[in-house]
C-alpha positions as CSV (number, residue, x, y, z in Angstrom):
1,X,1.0,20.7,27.2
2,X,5.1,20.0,27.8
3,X,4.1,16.1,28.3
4,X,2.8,16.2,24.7
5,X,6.0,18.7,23.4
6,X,8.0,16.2,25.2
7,X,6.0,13.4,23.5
8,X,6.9,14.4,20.0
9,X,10.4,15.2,20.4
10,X,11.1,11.1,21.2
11,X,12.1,9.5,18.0
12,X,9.8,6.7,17.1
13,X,12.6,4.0,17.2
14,X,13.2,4.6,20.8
15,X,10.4,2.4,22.5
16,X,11.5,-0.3,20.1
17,X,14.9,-0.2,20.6
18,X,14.4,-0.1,25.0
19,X,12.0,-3.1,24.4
20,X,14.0,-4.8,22.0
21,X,16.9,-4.5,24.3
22,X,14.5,-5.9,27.1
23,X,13.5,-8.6,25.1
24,X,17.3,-10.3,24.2
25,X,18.5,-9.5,27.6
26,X,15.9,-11.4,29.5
27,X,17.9,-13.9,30.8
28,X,20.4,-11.9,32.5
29,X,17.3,-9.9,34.4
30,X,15.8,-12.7,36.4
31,X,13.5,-13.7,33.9
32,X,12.7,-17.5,34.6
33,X,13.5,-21.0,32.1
34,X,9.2,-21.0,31.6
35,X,9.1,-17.4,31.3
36,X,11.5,-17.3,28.6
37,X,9.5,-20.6,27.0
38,X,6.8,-18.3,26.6
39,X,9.2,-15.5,25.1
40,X,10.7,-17.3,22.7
41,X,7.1,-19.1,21.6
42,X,5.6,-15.8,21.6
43,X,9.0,-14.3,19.4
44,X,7.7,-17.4,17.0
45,X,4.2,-16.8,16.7
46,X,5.1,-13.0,15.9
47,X,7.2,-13.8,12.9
48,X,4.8,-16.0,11.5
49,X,2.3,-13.5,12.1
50,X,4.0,-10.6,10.3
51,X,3.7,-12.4,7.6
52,X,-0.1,-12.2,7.5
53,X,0.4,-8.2,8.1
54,X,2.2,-7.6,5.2
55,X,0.4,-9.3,2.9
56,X,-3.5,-8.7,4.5
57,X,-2.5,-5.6,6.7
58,X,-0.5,-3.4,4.6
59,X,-1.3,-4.6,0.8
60,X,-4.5,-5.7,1.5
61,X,-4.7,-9.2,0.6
62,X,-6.0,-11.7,2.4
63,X,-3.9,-15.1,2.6
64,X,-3.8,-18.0,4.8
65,X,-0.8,-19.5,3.5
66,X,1.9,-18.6,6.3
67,X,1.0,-21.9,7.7
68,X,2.1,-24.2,4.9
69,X,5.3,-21.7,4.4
70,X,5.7,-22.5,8.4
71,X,5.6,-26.0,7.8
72,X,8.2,-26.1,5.5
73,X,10.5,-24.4,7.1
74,X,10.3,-26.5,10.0
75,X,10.3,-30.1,8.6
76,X,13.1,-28.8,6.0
77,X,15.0,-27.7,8.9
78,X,14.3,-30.9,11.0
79,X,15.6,-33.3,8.6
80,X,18.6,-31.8,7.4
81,X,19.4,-31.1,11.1
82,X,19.0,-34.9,11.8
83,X,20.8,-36.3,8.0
84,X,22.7,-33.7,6.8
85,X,23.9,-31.0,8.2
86,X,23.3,-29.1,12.1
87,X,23.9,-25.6,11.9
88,X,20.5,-23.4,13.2
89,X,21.9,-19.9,11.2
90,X,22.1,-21.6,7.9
91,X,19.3,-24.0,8.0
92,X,17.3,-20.5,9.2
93,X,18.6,-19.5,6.0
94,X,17.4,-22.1,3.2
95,X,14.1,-22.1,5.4
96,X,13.5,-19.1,4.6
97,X,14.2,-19.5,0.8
98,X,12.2,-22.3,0.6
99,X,9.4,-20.7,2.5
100,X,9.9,-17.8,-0.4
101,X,9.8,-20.0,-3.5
102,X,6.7,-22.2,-1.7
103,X,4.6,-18.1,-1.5
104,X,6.1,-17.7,-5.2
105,X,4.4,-20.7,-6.2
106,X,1.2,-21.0,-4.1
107,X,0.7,-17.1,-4.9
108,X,0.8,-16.9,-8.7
109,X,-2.6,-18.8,-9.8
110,X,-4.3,-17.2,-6.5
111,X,-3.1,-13.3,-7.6
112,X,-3.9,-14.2,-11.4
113,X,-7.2,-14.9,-10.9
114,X,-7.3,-11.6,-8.3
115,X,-10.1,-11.1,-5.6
116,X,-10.7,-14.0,-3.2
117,X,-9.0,-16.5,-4.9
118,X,-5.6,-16.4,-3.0
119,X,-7.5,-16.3,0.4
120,X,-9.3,-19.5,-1.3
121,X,-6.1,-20.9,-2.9
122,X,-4.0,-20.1,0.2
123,X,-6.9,-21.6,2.7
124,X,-7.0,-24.9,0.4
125,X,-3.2,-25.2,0.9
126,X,-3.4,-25.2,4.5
127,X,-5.8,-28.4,4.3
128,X,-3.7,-30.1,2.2
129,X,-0.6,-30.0,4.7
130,X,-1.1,-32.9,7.0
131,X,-2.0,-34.8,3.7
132,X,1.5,-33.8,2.3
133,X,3.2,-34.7,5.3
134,X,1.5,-38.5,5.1
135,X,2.5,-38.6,1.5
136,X,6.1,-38.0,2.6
137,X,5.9,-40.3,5.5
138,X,9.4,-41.3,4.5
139,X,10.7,-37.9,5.1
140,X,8.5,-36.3,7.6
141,X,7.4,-39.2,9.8
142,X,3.9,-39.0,8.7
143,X,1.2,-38.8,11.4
144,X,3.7,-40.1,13.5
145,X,5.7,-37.2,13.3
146,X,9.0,-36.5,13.0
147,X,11.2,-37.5,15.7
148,X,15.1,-37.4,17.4
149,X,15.6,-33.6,15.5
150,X,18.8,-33.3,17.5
151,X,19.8,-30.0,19.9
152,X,20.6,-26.6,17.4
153,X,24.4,-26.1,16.5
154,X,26.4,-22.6,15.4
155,X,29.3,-23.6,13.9
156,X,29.8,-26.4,15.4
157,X,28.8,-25.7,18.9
158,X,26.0,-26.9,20.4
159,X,23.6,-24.1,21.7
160,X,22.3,-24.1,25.7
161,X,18.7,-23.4,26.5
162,X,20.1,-19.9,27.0
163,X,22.2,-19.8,23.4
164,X,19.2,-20.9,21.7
165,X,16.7,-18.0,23.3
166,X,19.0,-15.6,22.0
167,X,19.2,-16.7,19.1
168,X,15.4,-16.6,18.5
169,X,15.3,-13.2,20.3
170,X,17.8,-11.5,18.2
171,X,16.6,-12.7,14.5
172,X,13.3,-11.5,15.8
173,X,14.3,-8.5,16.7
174,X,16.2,-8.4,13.4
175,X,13.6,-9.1,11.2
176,X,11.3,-6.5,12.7
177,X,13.9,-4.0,12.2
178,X,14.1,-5.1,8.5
179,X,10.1,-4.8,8.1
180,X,10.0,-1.5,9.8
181,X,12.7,-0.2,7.1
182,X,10.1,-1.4,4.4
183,X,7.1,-0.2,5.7
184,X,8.4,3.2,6.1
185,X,10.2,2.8,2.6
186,X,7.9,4.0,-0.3
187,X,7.2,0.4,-0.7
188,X,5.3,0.2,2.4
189,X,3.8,3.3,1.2
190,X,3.0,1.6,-2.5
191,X,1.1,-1.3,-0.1
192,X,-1.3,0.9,1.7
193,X,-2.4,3.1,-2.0
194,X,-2.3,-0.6,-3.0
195,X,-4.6,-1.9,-0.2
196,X,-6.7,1.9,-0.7
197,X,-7.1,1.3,-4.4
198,X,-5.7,-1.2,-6.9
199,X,-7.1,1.3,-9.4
200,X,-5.0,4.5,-8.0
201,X,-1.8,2.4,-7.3
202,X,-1.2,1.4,-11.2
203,X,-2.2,5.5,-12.1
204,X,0.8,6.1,-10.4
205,X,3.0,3.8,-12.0
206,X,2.8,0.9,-9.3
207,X,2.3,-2.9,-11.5
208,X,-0.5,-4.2,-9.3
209,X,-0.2,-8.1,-9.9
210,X,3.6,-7.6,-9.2
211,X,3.2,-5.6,-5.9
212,X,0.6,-7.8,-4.6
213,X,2.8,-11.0,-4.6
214,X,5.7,-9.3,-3.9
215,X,3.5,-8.8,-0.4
216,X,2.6,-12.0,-0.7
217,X,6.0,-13.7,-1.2
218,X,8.1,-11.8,1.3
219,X,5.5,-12.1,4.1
220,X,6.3,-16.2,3.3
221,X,9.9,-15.4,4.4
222,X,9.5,-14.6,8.2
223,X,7.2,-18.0,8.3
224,X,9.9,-20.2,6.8
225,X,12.7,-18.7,9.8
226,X,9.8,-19.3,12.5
227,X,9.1,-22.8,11.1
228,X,13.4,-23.4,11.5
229,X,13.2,-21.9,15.0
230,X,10.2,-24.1,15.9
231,X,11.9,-27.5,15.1
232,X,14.3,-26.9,17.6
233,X,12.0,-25.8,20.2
234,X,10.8,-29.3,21.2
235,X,13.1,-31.3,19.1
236,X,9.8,-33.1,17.5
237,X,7.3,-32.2,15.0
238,X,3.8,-33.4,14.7
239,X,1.2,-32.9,11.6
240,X,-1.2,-31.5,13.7
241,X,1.0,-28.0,14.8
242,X,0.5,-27.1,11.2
243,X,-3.3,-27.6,10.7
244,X,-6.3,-25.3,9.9
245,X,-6.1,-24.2,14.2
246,X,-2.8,-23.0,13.8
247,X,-4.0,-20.7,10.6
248,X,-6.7,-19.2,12.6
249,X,-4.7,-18.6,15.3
250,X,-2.0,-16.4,13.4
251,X,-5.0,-14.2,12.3
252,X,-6.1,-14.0,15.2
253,X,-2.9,-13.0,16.5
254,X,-2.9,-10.3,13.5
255,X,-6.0,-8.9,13.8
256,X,-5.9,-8.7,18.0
257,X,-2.3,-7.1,17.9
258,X,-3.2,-4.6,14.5
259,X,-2.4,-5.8,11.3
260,X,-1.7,-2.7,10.1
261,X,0.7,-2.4,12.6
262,X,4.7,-2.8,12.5
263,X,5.0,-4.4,15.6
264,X,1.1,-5.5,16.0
265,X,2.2,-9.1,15.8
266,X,4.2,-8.9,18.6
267,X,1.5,-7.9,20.9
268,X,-1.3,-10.4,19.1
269,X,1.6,-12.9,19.3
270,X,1.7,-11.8,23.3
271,X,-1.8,-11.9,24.0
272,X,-2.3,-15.4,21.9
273,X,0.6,-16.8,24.4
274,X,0.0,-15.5,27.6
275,X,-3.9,-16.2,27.2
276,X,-5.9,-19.3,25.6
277,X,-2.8,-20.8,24.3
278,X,-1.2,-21.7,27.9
279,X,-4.9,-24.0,28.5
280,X,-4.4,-27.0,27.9
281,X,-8.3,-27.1,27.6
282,X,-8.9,-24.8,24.6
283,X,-7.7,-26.7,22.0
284,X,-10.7,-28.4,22.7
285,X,-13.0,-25.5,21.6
286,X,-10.6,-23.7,19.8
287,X,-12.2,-23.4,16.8
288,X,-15.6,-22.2,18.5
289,X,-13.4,-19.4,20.6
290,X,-11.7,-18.2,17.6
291,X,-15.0,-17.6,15.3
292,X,-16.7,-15.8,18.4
293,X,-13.5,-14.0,19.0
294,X,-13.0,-12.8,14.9
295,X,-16.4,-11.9,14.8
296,X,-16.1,-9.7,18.2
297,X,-12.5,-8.4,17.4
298,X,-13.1,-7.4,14.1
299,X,-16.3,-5.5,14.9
300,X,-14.8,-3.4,17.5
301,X,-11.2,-3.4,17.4
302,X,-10.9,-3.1,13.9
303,X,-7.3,-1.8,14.2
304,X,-6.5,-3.8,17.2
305,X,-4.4,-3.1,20.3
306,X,-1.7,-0.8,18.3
307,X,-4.9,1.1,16.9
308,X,-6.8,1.7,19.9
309,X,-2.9,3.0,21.6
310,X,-3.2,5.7,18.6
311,X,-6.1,6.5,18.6
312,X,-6.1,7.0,22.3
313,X,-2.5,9.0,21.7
314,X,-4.2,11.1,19.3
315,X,-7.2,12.0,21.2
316,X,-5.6,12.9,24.2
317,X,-3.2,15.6,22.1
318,X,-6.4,17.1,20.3
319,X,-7.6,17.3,23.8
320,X,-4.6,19.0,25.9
321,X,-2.5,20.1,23.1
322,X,-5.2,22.3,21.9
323,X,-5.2,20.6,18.5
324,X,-8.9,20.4,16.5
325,X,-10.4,16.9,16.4
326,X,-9.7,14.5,13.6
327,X,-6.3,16.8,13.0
328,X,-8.7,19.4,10.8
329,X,-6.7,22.3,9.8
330,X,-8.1,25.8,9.1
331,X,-7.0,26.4,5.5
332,X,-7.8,30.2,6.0
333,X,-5.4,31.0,8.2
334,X,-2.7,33.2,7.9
335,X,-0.2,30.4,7.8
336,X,-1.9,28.7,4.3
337,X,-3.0,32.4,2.6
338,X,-1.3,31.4,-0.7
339,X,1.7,33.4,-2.0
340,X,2.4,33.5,-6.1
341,X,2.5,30.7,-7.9
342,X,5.8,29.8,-10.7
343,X,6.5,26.2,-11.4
344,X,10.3,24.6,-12.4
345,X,10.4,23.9,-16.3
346,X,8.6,20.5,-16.7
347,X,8.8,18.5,-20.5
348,X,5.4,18.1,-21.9
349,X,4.6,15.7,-24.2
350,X,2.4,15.9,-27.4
351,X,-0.7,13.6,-26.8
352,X,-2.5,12.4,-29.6
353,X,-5.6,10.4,-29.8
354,X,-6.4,9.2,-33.4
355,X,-9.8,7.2,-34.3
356,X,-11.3,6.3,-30.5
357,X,-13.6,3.5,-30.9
358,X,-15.1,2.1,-27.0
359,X,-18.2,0.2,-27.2
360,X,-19.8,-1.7,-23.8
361,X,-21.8,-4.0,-25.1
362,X,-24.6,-2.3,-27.9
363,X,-23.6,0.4,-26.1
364,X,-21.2,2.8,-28.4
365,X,-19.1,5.1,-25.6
366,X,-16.5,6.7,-28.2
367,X,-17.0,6.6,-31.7
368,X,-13.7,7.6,-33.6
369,X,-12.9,10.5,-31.2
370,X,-9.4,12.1,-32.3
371,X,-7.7,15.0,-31.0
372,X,-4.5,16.6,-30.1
373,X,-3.1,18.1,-26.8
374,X,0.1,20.5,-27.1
375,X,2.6,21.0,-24.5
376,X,2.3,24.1,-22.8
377,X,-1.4,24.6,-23.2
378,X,-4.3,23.4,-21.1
379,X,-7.3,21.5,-23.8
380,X,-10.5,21.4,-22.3
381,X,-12.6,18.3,-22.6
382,X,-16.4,19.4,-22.1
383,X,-19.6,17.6,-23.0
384,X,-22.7,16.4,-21.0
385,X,-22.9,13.4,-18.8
386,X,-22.4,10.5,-20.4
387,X,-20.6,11.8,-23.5
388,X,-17.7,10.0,-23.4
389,X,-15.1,12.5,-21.5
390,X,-14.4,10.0,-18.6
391,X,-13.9,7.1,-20.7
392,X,-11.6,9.1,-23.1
393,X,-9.4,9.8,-20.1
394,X,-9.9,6.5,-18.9
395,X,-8.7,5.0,-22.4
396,X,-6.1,7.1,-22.0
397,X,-5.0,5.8,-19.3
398,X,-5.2,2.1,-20.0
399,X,-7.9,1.4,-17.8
400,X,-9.9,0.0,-20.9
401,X,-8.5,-1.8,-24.3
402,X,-9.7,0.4,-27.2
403,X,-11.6,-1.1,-29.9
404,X,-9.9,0.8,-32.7
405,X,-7.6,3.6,-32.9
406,X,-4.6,4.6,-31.7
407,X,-3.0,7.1,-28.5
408,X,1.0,8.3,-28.4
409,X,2.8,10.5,-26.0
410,X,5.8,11.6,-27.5
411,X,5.1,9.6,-30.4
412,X,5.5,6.8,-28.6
413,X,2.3,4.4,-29.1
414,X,1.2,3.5,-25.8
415,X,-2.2,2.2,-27.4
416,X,-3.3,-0.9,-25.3
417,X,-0.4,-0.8,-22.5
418,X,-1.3,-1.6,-18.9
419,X,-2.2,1.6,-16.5
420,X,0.9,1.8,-14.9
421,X,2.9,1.4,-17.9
422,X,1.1,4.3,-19.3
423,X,2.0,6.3,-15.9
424,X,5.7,5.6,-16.8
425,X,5.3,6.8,-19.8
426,X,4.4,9.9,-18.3
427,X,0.8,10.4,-18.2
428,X,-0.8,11.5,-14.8
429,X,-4.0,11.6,-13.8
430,X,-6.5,13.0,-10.9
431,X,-9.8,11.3,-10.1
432,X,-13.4,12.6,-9.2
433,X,-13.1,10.8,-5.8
434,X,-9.7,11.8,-4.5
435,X,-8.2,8.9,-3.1
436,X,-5.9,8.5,-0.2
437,X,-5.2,5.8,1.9
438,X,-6.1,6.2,5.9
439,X,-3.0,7.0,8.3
440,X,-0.6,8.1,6.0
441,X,0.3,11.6,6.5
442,X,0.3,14.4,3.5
443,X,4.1,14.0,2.5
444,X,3.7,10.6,2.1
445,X,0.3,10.8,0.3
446,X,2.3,12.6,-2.1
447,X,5.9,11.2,-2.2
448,X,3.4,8.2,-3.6
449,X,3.4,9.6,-6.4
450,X,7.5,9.4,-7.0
451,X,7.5,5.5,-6.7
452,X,9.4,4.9,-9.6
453,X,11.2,8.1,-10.5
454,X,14.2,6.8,-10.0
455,X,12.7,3.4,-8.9
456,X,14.8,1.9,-5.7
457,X,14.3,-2.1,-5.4
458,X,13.3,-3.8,-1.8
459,X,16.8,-5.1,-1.0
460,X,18.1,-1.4,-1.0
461,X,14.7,0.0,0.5
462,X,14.9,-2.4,3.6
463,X,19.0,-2.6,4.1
464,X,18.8,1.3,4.0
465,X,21.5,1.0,1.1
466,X,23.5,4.5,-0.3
467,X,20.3,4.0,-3.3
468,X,18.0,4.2,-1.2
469,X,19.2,6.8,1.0
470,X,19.5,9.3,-2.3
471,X,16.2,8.5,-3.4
472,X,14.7,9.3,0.0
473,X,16.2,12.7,0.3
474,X,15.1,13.5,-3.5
475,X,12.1,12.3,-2.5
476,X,11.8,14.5,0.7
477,X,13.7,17.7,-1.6
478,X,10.7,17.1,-3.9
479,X,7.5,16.8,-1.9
480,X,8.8,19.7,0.4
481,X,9.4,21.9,-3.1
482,X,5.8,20.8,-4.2
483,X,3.8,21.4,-1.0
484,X,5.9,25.3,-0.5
485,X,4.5,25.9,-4.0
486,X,1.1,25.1,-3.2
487,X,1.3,26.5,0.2
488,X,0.3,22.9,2.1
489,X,4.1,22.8,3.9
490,X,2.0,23.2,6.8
491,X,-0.1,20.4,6.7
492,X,3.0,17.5,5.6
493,X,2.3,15.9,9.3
494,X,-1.1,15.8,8.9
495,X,-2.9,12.8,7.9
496,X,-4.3,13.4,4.1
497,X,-7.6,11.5,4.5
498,X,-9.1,13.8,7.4
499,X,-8.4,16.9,5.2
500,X,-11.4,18.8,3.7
501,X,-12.5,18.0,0.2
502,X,-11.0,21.0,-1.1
503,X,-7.2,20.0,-0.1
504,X,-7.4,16.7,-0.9
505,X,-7.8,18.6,-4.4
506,X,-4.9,20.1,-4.1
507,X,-3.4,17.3,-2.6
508,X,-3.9,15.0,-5.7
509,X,-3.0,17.7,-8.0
510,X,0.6,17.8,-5.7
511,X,0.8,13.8,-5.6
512,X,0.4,14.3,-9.3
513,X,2.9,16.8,-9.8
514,X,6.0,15.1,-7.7
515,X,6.7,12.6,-10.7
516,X,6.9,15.9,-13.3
517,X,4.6,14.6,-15.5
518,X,4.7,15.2,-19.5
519,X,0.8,14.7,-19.4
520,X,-1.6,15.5,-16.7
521,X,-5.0,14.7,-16.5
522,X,-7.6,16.2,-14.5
523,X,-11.1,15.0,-14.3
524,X,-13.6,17.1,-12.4
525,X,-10.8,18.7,-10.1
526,X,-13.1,21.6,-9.6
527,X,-16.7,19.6,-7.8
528,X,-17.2,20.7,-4.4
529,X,-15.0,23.3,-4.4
530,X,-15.8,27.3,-2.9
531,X,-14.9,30.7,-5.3
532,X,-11.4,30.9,-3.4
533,X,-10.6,27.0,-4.1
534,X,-11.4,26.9,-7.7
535,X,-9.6,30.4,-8.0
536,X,-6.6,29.1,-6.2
537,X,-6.7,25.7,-8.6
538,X,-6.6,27.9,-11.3
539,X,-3.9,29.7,-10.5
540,X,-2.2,26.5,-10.0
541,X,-3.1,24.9,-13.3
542,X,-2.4,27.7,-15.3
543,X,1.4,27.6,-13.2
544,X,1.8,23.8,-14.4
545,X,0.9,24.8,-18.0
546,X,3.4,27.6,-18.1
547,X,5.9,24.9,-16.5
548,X,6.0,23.3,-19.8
549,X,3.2,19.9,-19.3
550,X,0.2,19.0,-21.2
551,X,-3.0,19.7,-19.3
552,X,-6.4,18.1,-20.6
553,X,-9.1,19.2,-18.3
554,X,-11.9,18.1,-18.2
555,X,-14.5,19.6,-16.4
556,X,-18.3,21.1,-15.8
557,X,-17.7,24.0,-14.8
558,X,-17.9,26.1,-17.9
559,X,-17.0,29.5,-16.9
560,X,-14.0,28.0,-15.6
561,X,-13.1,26.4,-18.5
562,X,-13.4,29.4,-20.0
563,X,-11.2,31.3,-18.4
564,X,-8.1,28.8,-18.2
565,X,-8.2,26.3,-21.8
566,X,-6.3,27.2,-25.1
567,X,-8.5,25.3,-26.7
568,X,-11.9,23.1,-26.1
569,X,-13.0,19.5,-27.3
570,X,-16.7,19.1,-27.1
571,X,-18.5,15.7,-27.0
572,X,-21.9,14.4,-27.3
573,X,-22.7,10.9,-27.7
574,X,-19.0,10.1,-27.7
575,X,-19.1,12.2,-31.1
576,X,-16.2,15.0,-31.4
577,X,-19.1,18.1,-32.1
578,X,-16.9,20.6,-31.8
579,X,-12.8,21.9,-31.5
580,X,-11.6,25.6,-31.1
581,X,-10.3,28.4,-29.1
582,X,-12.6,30.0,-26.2
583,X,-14.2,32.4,-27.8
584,X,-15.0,29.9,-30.4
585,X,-16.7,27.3,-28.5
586,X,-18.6,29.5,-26.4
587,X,-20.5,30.8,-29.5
588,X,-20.8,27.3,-30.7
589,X,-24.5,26.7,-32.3
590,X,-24.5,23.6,-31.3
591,X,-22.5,23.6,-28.4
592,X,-25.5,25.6,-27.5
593,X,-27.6,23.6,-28.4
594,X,-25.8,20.5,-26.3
595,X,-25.0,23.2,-23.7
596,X,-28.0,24.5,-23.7
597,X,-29.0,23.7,-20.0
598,X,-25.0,25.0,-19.1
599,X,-25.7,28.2,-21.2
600,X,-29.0,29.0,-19.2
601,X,-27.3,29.0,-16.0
602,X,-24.7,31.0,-17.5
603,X,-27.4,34.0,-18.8
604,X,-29.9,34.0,-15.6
C-alpha cells in the first residue's frame, strides 16, 4: 500500500525529533505549571530508567543499582549547592561522575562472580542506602532529610520555574540522543550478541566481563544527572525517595515502556507518572501493585509498549504490503539464484596443535591430539560422536584451558588465552546452533562480526566522531561486499533470527567472514541443510580457501568432506587414528572400521 511506501521512506529520527521538539517547547504551547511538574518528573524517572535498559535491556544484565547511583547524585548535588558551590550544569556534571565511579565500584565483585550476583549485589546496595544516609547524618541530614538545598543557578543566575524545566527537558532530550547513537553503534550491537550469548560475543572478539560493566557503568551515568535534577525539584531530600519502592518502580517503568527499547523509558516513565504515581494512596500498597503488576507485564507484554507498537507495525505491513509473515523470504527466487563465487585475497595463518591433553574429570576427551592446518587448504576433522572434534575446536578457541600441549597461529602461542583474545588473533569460528540475537536485521547480524577490526571506543561511537564515521562506512563497504558475494544483499533488512536454518548458515559463515579471518572454523555447517544448500556452502568454502584462509571443517557428512578437504584428521576416543589426503582416508582400514556405520550408508 502507498501508506506503508510512505511509511518507510520517513527517517526514524523524525518522530523523535517532532516530539522532542514538543517536549522542550511545552511551556510556550499552553501547557500548565502542574502539567509541566509531571513533565519534568516524568523526563526524571526516564533517565533513571534508561539506565536499567542498558544494562538489563540491551546487555542483558540484570541490576538494581540505578537507585543508589540516583541517590548520589542527588545528595552530592544538594550539599554542594547549599556549601559550596550553586551552579545546576556543573554539579549535573560531577553527579554524573560520581554516579559512574559508584557503578564502577558496586559492579566489579557483582560481574566477577557473573550470573545473579550483580542483580544480588546491586539489590543489597539499594538496602543499604537509607542506612548510608543515617551514617552520614552530618552530611545528608539523616532520616531527617536534607533541608534549605537552595533554587538552581547557571552561571550565576538564578533559574525560574520555567529556566529550570528546560533545563531538565533539554539534557533529557540530550542524553537520549547520545543513547540512540550507542545503541545503533556496533556497541549496541556487541550488547544484544552479548545479551543473545556470552559464549558467541567473546568468538567474535567481544571481552565479556569488560562489555558487561561497561553496560553496567554507563547506565549509572544517566541516574547520577536525574539524582542532580531531582534535588532541585523540591529543594529537600528525604531517605525514603531512594528506598527499595523507588527500585521497583524504575523496573517497572522499564519493563512497561520496553527495555529493549531506545526510548521505552520514556513511555514506562509516562505511564508510571501519569498513573499510580499521582495517588497519593498507592504508596500504601505499592509494593503489592508492583509484584502483581511484574508478574502480569512480564507475562504478556514481554517487550512492553515499544514492542507491542512493532509488532503491531510489522503485522499490519505483512498484511497490506503483501509481505510473508514473520518477514520469511523465498530463497529460491530469482532474486537469490546464486551467481559465481571468487573471494578478495585473505592471509591465512598456519594452525598448529601440538600434544592435546583435555580430561573432564576420569573422563579423558583428547589425549595428545596434534596436527597441522595450512593456509589455503580446507583440513577435515571427522570422527564419531563423542571423539573429541568439538572439544578440539573448542580448545582452540579458548573456551577450555588445555591440560598439556600447546596451539599457535602464526607462530604465535595463543595456548590458554581467553576466547576473544583468540578471535583477535584471528581465529573464527561457526557453531552447530547458529546464533543470532532477536530484532537485529541481517547487516547488523553480520557487521557483528567487525567489532574490533579497527576497534572504535564509545566516546567516538556515541559523539558520531570522524573515527567513527570511517569505521561505519568500512563497516557498511564490507557487509554489503560479503552479502553480494553470497547472494543475501537482498535479505540485509531482514531480521536474521526469522530466516530459515539454511541462511542462518550462510549467515554465520558471512558474520564469520567480515573480520577476514586467518583461521576459520566450521563445526557442523552442513546439519539440516537440502542438496542445493550444502552444494551452495561448498561452493562457498572452497571460494574462502582459494581466498587464501585456513579452513578446519569439521563435519558428518562424509561424502561432503570428501569432495571439499585437502586433507582429513580422524579421531576416535580423542585418539588421532588417522591423517591423509581423500583418497587416503576413504580407504582407511580403520577408518572403516570406526566409520563403519558412515561407510554402510555410503554403499547401500
Amino acid at each position: 500500500m502507498v501508506i506503508f511506501r510512505w511509511y518507510r521512506s520517513i527517517p526514524s529520527w523524525s518522530l523523535p525529533v517532532v516530539l522532542a521538539l514538543l517536549l522542550v517547547l511545552a511551556p510556550y504551547l499552553g501547557v500548565g505549571s502542574g502539567t509541566q511538574r509531571l513533565l519534568l518528573l516524568t523526563c526524571i524517572l526516564s533517565l533513571v530508567t534508561s539506565g536499567l535498559s542498558l544494562s538489563f535491556g540491551y546487555a542483558g544484565e540484570l541490576a538494581l543499582g540505578q537507585t543508589a547511583m540516583y541517590a548520589t547524585g542527588a545528595y552530592l548535588t544538594g550539599y554542594l549547592a547549599m556549601h559550596w558551590v550553586n551552579d545546576a550544569l556543573l554539579l549535573v556534571a560531577l553527579s554524573a561522575v560520581a554516579a559512574l565511579v559508584v557503578g564502577l565500584v558496586s559492579g566489579v565483585p557483582g560481574l566477577r562472580l557473573g550470573g545473579w550476583s550483580l542483580a544480588m549485589t546491586s539489590f543489597f546496595l539499594v538496602l543499604l542506602v537509607p542506612q548510608f544516609l543515617d551514617l552520614l547524618e552530618k552530611y545528608t541530614g539523616g532520616a531527617i532529610g536534607m533541608v534549605g538545598i537552595p533554587a538552581p543557578k547557571m552561571f550565576g543566575h538564578k533559574l525560574t520555574a520555567v529556566g529550570f524545566y528546560l533545563l531538565v527537558a533539554i539534557i533529557t532530550v540530550v542524553w537520549f540522543a547520545l543513547m540512540r547513537n550507542l545503541i545503533t553503534s556496533r556497541h549496541g550491537i556487541a550488547f544484544q550478541v552479548l545479551r543473545q550469548s556470552p559464549v558467541l560475543a567473546s568468538s567474535l572478539g567481544i571481552s565479556v566481563y569488560r562489555l558487561k560493566l561497561t553496560a553496567y557503568a554507563v547506565g549509572a551515568i544517566p541516574a547520577g544527572i536525574a539524582g542532580a535534577l531531582f534535588a532541585y525539584v523540591d529543594k529537600y531530600l528525604s531517605p525514603h525517595s531512594f528506598g527499595f519502592t523507588l527500585a521497583v518502580t524504575v523496573l517497572a517503568a522499564a519493563i512497561l515502556g520496553g527495555a529493549k527499547s531506545i526510548y521505552g523509558p520514556l513511555v514506562g516513565a509516562a505511564v508510571m507518572q501519569y498513573g499510580p504515581l499521582r495517588s497519593s494512596d498507592f504508596e500504601q500498597y505499592s509494593q503489592v501493585i508492583y509484584g502483581i503488576f511484574l508478574i502480569v507485564a512480564g507475562t504478556l507484554v514481554a517487550n512492553g509498549v515499544a514492542g507491542l507498537v512493532t509488532k503491531g507495525l510489522r503485522r499490519l505491513e505483512n498484511r497490506f504490503a503483501g509481505a510473508p509473515p514473520g518477514g520469511e523470504v523465498d530463497l529460491a527466487a530469482p532474486s537469490h539464484r546464486h551467481t559465481a563465487l571468487s573471494l578478495p585475497p585473505m592471509e591465512g595463518a598456519r594452525l598448529e596443535v601440538t600434544g592435546i591433553r583435555k580430561n573432564f574429570g576420569g573422563l579423558q576427551a583428547l589425549g595428545g591430539v596434534s596436527l597441522v592446518a595450512e593456509p589455503g587448504r580446507i583440513t577435515a576433522l571427522i570422527g564419531p560422536n563423542g571423539s573429541g572434534k568439538t572439544t578440539l575446536l573448542n580448545m582452540i578457541c579458548g573456551y577450555y584451558k588445555t591440560d598439556e600441549g600447546t596451539i599457535t597461529v602464526g607462530g604465535e602461542d595463543i595456548t590458554g588465552r581467553p576466547t576473544h583474545r583468540v578471535a583477535r588473533a584471528g581465529v573464527s569460528r561457526t557453531f552447530q546452533t547458529p546464533l543470532f540475537p532477536e530484532d537485529i536485521s541481517v547487516g547488523e547480524a553480520v557487521a557483528a562480526g567487525s567489532y574490533m577490526s579497527p576497534y572504535v571506543g564509545m566516546p567516538s561511537s556515541i559523539l558520531r566522531l570522524p573515527a567513527y564515521r570511517r569505521a561505519a562506512a568500512s563497516d557498511q563497504d564490507r557487509v554489503s561486499r560479503v552479502l553480494g558475494l553470497l547472494g543475501l544483499t537482498d535479505l540485509a533488512g531482514v531480521e536474521a533470527a526469522s530466516l530459515p536454518l539454511g541462511t542462518r548458515r550462510l549467515l554465520e559463515v558471512a558474520r564469520a567472514l567480515v573480520s577476514s579471518p586467518r583461521v576459520l572454523l566450521l563445526d557442523e555447517v552442513a546439519s539440516g541443510l537440502d542438496e542445493d544448500e550444502i552444494e551452495r556452502l561448498a561452493e562457498i568454502i572452497r571460494a574462502i580457501r582459494d581466498a587464501g584462509t585456513t579452513v578446519i571443517l569439521v563435519e558428518h557428512n562424509f561424502k561432503l568432506v570428501l569432495s571439499l578437504a585437502d586433507t582429513i584428521r580422524v579421531l576416535a576416543q580423542g585418539e588421532l587414528i588417522a591423517s591423509g589426503s581423500p583418497a587416503e582416508i576413504e580407504n582407511h582400514p580403520r577408518v572403516l572400521t570406526e566409520y563403519l556405520g558412515v561407510r554402510q550408508e555410503a554403499q547401500s
